[in-house]
C-alpha positions in Angstrom: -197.2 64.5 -155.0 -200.9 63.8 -154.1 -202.8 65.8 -151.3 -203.1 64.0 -147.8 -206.2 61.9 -147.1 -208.2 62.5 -143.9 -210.3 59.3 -142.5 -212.0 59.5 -139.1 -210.0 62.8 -138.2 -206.5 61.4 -139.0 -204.6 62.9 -142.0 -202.0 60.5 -143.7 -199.9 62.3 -146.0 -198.4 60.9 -149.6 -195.7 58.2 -148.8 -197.1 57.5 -145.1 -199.4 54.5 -144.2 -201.9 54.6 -141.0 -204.2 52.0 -138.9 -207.2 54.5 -137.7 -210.0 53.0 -135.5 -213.2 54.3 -136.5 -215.3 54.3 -133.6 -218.7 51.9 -133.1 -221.0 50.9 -131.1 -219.6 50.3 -127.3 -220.1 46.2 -125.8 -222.7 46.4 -122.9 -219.1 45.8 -120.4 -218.2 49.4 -122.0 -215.4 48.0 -123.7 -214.7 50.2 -127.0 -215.0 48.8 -130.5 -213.6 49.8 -133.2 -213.6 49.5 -137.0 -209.8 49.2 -138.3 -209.1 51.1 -141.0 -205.2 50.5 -142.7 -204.2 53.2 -145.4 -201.2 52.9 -146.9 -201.7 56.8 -149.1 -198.5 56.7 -152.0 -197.0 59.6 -153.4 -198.3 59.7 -156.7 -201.5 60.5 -157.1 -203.8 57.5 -158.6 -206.6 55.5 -157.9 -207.6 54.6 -154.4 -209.2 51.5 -153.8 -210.7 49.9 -150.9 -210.4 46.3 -149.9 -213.1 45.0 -147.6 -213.2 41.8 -145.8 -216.0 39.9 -143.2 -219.0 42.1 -143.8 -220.2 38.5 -143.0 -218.4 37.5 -139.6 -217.7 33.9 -140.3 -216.4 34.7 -143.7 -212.5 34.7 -142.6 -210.9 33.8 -146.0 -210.5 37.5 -146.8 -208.8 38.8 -143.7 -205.8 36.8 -144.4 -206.0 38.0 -148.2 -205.3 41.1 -146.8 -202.8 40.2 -144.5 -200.8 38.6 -146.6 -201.6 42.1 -149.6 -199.8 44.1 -146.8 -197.3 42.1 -146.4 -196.3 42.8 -150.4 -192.6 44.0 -150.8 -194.3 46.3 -153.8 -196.7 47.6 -152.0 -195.2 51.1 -150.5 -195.0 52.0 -154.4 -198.2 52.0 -155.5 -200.1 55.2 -157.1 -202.8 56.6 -155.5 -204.4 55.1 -152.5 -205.2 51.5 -150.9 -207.6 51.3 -148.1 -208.0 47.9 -146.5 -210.3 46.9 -143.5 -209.8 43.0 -142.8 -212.8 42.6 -140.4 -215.6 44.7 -141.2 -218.5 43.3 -138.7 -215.8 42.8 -135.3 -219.2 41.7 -133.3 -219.5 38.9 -135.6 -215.9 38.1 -136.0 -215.7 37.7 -132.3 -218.6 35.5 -131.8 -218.2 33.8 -134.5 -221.3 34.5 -136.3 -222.6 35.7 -139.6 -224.4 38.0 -138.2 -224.2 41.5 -135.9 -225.4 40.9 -132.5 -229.2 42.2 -133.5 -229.3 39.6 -135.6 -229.4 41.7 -138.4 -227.3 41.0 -141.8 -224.9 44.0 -142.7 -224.7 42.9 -146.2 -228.3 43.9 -146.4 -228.8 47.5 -144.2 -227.0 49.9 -147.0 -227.1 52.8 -147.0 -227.8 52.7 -143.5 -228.6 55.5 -140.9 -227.0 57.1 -138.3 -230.0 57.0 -136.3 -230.9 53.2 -137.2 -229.9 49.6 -135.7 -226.3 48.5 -134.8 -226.1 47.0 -138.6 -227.6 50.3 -140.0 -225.3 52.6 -138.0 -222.0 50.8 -139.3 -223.6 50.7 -143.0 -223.6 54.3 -143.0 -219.9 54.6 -140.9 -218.2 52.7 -144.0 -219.9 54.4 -146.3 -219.3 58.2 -145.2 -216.2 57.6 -143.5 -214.3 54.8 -146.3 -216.4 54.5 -149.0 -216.7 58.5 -150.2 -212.7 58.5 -150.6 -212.9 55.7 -153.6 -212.7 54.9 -156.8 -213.2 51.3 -157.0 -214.1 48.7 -154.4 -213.5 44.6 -154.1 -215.2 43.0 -151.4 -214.1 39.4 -150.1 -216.0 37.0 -148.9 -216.6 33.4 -148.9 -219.3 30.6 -148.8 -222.2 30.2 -146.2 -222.0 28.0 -143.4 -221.1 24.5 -144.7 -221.0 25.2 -148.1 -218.1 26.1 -150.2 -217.4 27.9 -152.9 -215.3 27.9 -156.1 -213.5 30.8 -156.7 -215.4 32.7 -158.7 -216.4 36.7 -158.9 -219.3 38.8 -159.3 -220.3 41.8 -160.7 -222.8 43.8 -163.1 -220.6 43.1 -166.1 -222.5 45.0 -168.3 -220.7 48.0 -166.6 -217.7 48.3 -168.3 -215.2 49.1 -165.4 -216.8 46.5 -163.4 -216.1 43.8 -166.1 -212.5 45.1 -166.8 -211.8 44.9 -163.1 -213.4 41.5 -163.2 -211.2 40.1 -166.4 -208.2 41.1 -164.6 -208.6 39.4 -161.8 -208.7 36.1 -163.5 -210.9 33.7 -161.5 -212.2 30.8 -163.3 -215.3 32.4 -163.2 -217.5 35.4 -163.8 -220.8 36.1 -163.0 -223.0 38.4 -164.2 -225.3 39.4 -160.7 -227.6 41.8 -160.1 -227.4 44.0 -157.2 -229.2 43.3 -154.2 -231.4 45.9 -152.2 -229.6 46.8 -149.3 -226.3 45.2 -150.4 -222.8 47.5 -150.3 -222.1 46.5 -154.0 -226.1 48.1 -154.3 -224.8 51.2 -152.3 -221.2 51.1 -153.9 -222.4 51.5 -157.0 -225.5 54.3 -156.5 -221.7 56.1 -155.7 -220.7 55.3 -159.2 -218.1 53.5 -158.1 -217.3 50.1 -159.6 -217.2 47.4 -157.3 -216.2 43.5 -157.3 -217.5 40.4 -155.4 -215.2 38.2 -154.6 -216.9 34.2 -153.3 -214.3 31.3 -152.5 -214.3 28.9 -149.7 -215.9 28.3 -146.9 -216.9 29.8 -143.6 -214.3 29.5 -140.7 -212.3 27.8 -142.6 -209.1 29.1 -144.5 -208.5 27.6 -147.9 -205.4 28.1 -149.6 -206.4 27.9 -152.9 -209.2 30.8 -152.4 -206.4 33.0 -150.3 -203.8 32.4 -153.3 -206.4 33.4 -156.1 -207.8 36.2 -154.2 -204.2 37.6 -153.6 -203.3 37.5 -157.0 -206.5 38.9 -158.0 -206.6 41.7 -155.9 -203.0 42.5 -157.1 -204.3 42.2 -160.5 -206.9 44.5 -160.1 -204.4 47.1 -158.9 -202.0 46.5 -161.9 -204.7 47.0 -163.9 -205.9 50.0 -162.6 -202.6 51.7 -163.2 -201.5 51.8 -158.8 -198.5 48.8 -159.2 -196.7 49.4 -162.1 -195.8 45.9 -162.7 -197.0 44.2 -165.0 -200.4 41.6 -164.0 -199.7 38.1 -164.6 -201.3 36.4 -167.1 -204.1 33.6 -167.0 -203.0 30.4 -168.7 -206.2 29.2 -167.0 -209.6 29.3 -168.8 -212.5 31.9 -167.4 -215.8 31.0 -167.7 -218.3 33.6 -168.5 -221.8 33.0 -166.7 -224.8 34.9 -167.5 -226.9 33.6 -164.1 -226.7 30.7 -161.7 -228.8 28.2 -160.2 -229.5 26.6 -156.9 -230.9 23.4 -156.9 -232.8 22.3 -153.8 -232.8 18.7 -152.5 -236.5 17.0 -153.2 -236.8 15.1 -149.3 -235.0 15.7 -146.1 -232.0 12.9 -145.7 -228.8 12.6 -146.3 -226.8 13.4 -149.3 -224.3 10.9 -150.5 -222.7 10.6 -153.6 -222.6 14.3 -154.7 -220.4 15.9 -157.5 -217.9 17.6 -156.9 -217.3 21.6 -157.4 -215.5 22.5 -160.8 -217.4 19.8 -162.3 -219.3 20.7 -165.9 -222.4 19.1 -165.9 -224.9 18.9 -168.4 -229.0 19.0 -168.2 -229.9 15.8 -166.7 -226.4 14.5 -165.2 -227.0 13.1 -161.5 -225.4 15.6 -158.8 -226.3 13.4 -156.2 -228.5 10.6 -154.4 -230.7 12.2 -151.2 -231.5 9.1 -148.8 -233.3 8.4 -145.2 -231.1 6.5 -142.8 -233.1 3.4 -143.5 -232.5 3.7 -147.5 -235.9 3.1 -147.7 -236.5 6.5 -149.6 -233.9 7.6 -151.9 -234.3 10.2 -154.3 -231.7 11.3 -156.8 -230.6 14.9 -157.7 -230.3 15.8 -161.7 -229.2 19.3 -163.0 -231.7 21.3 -164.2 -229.6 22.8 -166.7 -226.1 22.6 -168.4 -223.2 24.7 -166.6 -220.2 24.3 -163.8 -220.6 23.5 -160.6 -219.6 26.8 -158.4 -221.0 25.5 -154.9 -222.0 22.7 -152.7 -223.1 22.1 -149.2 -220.8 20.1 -147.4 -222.8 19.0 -144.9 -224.0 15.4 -145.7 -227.5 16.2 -143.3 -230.5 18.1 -145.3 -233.8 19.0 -145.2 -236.0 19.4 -147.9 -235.7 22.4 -150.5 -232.0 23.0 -148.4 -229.5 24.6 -151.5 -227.6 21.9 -152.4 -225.3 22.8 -155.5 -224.9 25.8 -157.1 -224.3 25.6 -160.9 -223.5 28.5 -162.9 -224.9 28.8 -166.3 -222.1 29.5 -168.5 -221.9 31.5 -172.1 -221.2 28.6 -175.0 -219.6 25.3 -174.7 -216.3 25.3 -172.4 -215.3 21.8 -171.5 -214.8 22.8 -167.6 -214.2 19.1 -166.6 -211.0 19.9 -166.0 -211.1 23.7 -164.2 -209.8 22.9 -160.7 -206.8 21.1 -161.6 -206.0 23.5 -164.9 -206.6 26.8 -162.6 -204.6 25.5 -159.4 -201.4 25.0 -161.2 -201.8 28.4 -162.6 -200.5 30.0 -159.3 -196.9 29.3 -158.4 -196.0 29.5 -154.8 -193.0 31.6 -155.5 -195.3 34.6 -156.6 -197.7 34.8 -154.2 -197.0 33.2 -150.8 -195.8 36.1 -147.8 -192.5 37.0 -148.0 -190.8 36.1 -144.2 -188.6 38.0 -142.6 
């Protein structure tokens, strides 16, 4: 048996599970918010890793991730400990925005303070409160506003937990990312605790096929880590290895038409796309600047010059990645990994 866990003032002892509400910042009507904390604490002791979702508050793809992770008919077994919070920035969540109400992006105010801003203050809330009880870390989120992502992770894979945690959760691809001054996986890690990015999707919008691969990934991670002793299921799919990425910008403000599609291999010189004034008077076509995959787009047909447009990751050797999408969605069967009903 492992000892109990104490978050926020509430103790959870081995074999129980908990929703605690860590408290924040009051709304100006002096309605409380909270920050909803779910432990489920197993009996064994183990690993204890914590699942966050919506630092960014228009990134929903991760909350039903989690939803659907709880809903596991496994998960009551596992070793050690999982910690999942579903909507990390509520004020964003509830306004719809990417940001907290001060404008201020939480993915960049780590550490934080307890005497700083709104974004500061709940930096340093998850980190004292959440992040001092775990081992490893996967954070969820998606693509920016209009633009969506390929399901892809990130990490400093030259950590070698970080890239074992990354291998096992099979997404067709890895990148190798640098941390990010004021970022969690920045603060995570100065913990020396490995930590996992997790991009796929879109903002406010679920996709199935990001929620399916992020479910089994997370699971994966778990399995690998020794907390489900299951075995993880294996990749049939091919994971691309990419040692940086690149945006490219579009040349004149117009409209973009004719654009590649994501999970497309390109190579250095291959036309992405055709920017164009409503008049087609001035049309000015997009190239790759270098040979890789396609990991983002913007969706939004309306842009102004040196707006990101495509997001091609630069990938280690020669895979033929022409094919990923349709090779790594029939990788997941339904059966495995949709919520059980009952």
């Amino acid at each position: 048996m492992q000892d109990p866990i104490t978050i926020g003032g509430v103790t959870i002892k081995p074999g129980k599970r908990a929703t605690i509400d860590l408290p924040m910042a009051k709304l100006y009507t002096h309605t409380e918010m909270t920050l909803g904390v779910h432990v489920i604490h197993g009996r064994r002791p183990g690993p204890r890793l914590v699942v966050t979702s919506t630092l960014h508050g228009d990134e929903i793809n991760g909350v039903e991730i989690i939803r659907r992770l709880l809903k596991r008919r496994n998960i009551d077994r596992l070793r050690g400990t999982l910690i999942v919070i579903p909507v990390v920035n509520s004020f964003g969540f509830i306004h719809r925005s990417r940001y907290l109400p001060d404008r201020r992006d939480l993915n960049r105010s780590f550490p934080g303070s307890v005497k700083g801003s709104l974004a500061s203050r709940l930096a340093d809330l998850l980190l004292k409160e959440v992040y001092n009880h775990c081992t490893h870390a996967i954070d969820l989120h998606t693509g920016a506003n209009h633009r969506f992502n390929l399901p892809q992770v990130r990490g400093c894979l030259d950590d070698r937990p970080t890239a074992e945690m990354a291998e096992a959760f099979s997404a067709p691809v890895m990148i190798d990312s640098h941390l990010r001054d004021g970022s969690l996986r920045q603060a995570v890690a100065d913990l020396g605790i490995p930590i996992l990015l997790y991009e796929a999707g879109e903002a406010f919008r679920f996709d199935e096929l990001s929620i399916r691969t992020g479910l089994r990934g997370v699971v994966n991670v778990m399995r690998s880590i020794g907390m489900l002793t299951s075995r993880r299921t294996a990749a049939s799919h091919p994971i691309f290895k990419a040692a940086t990425s690149k945006w490219v910008r579009a040349p004149i403000s117009g409209m973009l038409i004719k654009s590649a599609a994501v999970g497309r291999h390109v190579d250095k010189g291959d036309i992405l796309g055709v920017v164009s004034d409503p008049f087609g008077e001035m049309e000015n076509t997009v190239r790759s600047p270098v040979t890789g995959l396609i990991v983002g787009r913007l969706q939004l047909p309306l842009v102004y010059q040196g707006d990101a447009l495509f997001h091609v990751a630069i990938l280690e050797g020669d895979p033929d990645a022409e094919l990923v999408i349709s090779e790594f969605a029939s990788d997941l069967g339904q059966d495995d990994f949709w919520p059980q009903l009952k």
